[in-house]
C-alpha positions in Angstrom: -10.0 19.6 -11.8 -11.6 20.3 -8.6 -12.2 23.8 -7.0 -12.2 24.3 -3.3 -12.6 20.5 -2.9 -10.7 18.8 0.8 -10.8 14.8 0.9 -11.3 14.9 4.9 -10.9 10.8 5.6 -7.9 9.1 3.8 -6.1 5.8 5.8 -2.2 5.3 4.9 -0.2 2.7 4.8 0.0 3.1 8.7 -3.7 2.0 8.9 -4.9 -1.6 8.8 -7.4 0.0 6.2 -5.1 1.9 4.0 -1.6 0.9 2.1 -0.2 3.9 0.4 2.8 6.4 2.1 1.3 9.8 2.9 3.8 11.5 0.4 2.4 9.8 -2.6 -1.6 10.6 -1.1 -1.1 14.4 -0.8 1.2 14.0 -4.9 -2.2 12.1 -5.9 -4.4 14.7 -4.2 -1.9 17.5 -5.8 -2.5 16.3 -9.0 -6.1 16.3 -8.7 -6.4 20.1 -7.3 -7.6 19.1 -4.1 -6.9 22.1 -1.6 -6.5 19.6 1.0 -6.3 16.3 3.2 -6.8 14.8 6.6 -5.7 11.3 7.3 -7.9 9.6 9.6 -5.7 6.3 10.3 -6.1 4.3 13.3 -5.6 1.3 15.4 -8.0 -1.4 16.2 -9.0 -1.5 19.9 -7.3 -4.6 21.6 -3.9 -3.9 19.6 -2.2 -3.0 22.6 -0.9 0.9 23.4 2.7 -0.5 22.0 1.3 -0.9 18.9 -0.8 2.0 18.5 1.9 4.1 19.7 4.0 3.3 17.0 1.2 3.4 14.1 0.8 7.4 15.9 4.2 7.9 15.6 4.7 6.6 12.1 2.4 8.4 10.8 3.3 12.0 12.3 6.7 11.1 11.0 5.0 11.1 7.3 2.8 13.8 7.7 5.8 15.8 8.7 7.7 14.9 5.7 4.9 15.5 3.6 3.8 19.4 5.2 8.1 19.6 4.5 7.5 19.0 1.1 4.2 20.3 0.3 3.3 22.7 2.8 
């Protein structure tokens, strides 16, 4: 569908904003022919380095899995 087309600001489910796994974002961004994706997830200031740490964490665990999977 589209042609050349990135979606540069997605939040997962490792986001306060977001609630999706990465691997079914980039299958959804697949199926629409985007060339590619950035996620943009983050952690509220006053959450405590503990907590972002982990929300950091989880989510380079998924991205992993997904550039396994996808490239």
């Amino acid at each position: 569908m589209f042609k050349n087309y990135y979606d540069s600001h997605l939040h997962s489910r490792n986001s306060h904003d977001g609630d999706a796994p990465v691997v079914v974002m980039c299958e959804a961004a697949i199926e629409k022919g985007l060339k590619g994706v950035a996620f943009t997830d983050h952690c509220d200031i006053g959450s405590g380095d503990r907590i972002c740490k982990a929300v950091k964490d989880r989510l380079w665990a998924e991205v992993q899995r997904a550039r396994d999977l996808y490239g």
